[in-house]
C-alpha positions as CSV (number, residue, x, y, z in Angstrom):
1,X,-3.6,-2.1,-3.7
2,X,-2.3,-0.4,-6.7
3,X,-4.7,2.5,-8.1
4,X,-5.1,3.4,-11.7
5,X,-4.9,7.3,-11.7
6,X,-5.7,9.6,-14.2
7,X,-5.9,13.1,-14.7
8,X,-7.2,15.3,-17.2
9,X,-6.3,19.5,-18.4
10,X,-10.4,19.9,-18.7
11,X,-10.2,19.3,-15.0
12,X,-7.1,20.9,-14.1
13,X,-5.2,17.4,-12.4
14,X,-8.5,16.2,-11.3
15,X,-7.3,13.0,-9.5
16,X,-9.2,9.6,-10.2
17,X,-8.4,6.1,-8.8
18,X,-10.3,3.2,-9.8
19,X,-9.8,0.2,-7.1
20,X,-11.0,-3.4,-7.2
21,X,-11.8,-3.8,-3.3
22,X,-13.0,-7.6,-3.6
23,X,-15.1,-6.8,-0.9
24,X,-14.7,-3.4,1.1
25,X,-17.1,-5.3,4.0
26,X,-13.7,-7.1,5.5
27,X,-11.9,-3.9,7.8
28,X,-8.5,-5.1,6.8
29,X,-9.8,-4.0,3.0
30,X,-11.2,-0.6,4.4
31,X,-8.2,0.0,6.0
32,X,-6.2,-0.6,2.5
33,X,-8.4,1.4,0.6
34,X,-8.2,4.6,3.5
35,X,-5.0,4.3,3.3
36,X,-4.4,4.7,-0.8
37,X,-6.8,6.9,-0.4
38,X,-4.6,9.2,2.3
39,X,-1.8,8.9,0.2
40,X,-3.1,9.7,-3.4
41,X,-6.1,12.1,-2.3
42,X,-8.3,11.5,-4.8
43,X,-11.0,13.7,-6.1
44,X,-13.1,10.8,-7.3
45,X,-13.1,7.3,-6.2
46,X,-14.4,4.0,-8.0
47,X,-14.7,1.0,-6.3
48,X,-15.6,-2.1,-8.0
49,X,-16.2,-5.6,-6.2
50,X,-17.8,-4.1,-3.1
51,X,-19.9,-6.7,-2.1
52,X,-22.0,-5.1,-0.2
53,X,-25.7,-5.3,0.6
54,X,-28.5,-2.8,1.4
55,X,-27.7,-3.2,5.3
56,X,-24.3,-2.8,5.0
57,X,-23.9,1.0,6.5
58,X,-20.7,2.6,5.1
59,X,-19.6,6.3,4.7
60,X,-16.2,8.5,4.0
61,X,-15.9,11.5,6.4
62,X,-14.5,13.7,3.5
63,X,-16.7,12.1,0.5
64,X,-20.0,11.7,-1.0
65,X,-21.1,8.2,-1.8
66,X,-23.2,6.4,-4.6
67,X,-23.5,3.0,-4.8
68,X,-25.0,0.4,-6.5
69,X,-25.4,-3.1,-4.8
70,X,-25.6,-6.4,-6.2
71,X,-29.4,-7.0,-6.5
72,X,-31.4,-9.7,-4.4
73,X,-28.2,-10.1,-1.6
74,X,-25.9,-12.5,-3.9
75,X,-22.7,-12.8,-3.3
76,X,-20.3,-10.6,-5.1
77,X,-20.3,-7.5,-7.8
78,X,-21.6,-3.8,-6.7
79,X,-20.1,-0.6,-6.9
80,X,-19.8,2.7,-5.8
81,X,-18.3,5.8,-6.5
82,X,-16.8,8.6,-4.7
83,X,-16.5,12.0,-4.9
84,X,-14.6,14.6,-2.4
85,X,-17.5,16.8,-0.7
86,X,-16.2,19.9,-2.1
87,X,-16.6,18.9,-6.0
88,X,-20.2,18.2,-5.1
């Protein structure tokens, strides 16, 4: 899983990765994404592809999480976004 990062001065090397998941629900894809997400520490995450549905239960110990699920349970699509608990 290779991350686009960016950073901007305005933010003073706020770091941003943006990560196609293709479905976060599989662990072996959680694991991936903890992972990058030990080794960059991000500020702000974006995850497309999550593939989840409204009883899908999923947090980050040190982030906040919004997400938007593919509407009436299909398959596929959704994403969420987040953001370390201190930027809140």
């Amino acid at each position: 899983m290779t991350p686009n990062i960016q950073s901007t001065k305005l933010f003073k090397k706020l770091k941003i990765i943006s990560v196609n998941v293709n479905s976060i629900i599989r662990n072996s894809r959680r694991n991936n994404l903890l992972n990058t997400m030990n080794q960059y520490n991000p500020d702000i995450v974006i995850l497309n592809e999550t593939k989840l549905s409204p009883y899908h239960k999923l947090e980050f110990e040190k982030y906040k999480m919004e997400r938007r699920d593919r509407p009436n349970n299909k398959q596929g699509g959704g994403v969420a976004i987040l953001v370390k608990k201190p930027l809140e």
